[in-house]
C-alpha positions, 0 to 999 in steps of 0.5 A: 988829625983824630988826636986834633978832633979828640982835643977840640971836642974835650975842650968844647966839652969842658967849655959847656959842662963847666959852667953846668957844675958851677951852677949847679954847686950853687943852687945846691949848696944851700949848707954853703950860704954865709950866715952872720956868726951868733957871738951871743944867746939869750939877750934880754927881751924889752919888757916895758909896761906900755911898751909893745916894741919886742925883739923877738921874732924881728931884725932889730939894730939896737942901741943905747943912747941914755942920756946923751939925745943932744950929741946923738944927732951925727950917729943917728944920720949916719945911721938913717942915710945908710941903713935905715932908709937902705933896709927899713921896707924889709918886714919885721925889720927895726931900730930900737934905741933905750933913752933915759925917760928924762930925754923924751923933748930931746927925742921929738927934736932928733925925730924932726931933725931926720924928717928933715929934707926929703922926710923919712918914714921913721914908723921903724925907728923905736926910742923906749924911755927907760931908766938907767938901771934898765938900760945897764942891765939890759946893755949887759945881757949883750955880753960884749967887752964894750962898755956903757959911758957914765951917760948909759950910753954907747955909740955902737949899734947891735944886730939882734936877730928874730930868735934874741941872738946878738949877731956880728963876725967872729974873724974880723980882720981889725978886732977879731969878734964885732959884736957893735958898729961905731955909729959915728964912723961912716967907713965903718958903717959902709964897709962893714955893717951895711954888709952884714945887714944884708947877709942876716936878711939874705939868710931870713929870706932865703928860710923863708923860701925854702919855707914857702917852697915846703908848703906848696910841695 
């Protein structure tokens, strides 16, 4: 009988500390939360005269559309229905694209093409006109083994952090190092990017509550 009481107790025991230890693994292991990866340092700030977009001290999706504006639109509703309108209350949050200057009337149409409907709030979507030697130089500052098209442009988008880090995963199971995501490819978008958009905000919250919580101590 006393060996009967011994084992309800070590059970009911165990049944209540464990879930205790659990929590308490998680709200201390702040060492344990994922970041996305830094695959490349150093990307080239935007330094355009007239232009106030920056990358740095922001969370920016950057992409190289160049000259191709008119076969842009796919990707850029792609990117508006799953992430933009997902992310884009997240301060210091952005989409920058660099577009060959040429293409400033081709920019206007895909604008209104994404107001369309129930109208977007495009105030975070940035096209910088540039030209393509910019857009060449400032492409490979990435430092991927993607490739520009002979337009200067790529349908992959990059996650570029606060600190001009160029972010993605490093133990992707189709490619091993994702530095962009394909744009036209909504499973890709859905199953990947959208994930990552949000453990690199996740991260930038979680420091800025920790921050916070410096502050009051």
């Amino acid at each position: 009988m006393k060996k009967n009481d011994t084992q309800k107790k070590f059970v009911l025991g165990l049944l209540f500390i464990f879930p205790i230890l659990v929590y308490l693994f998680f709200a201390s292991g702040k060492n344990n939360f994922a970041k996305l990866p830094i695959l490349t340092k150093e990307v080239k700030e935007l330094s355009i005269k007239g232009q106030k977009t920056i990358l740095k001290d922001r969370i920016t999706i950057l992409g190289y559309w160049g000259g191709s504006l008119e076969n842009k639109k796919a990707e850029a509703l792609n990117l508006n229905e799953k992430i933009y309108k997902r992310f884009y209350q997240f301060e210091d949050f952005q989409f920058v694209f660099l577009v060959d200057s040429s293409r400033i009337k081709q920019v206007v149409e895909l604008k209104n093409s994404l107001k369309q409907g129930v109208g977007t709030d495009l105030s975070r979507w940035n096209f910088i006109p540039v030209n393509s030697d910019y857009i060449k130089t400032h492409f490979s500052s990435l430092k991927t083994p993607i490739s520009l098209k002979k337009d200067y442009s790529s349908p992959f988008v990059f996650i570029i952090d606060k600190d001009l880090n160029l972010r993605g995963r490093n133990d992707d199971q189709d490619s091993g190092n994702l530095y962009g995501f394909d744009a036209r490819s909504v499973a890709q978008i859905n199953k990947k990017m959208i994930d990552d958009v949000k453990v690199i905000l996740a991260e930038y919250r979680l420091a800025l509550k920790i921050y916070n919580t410096k502050r009051v101590k």
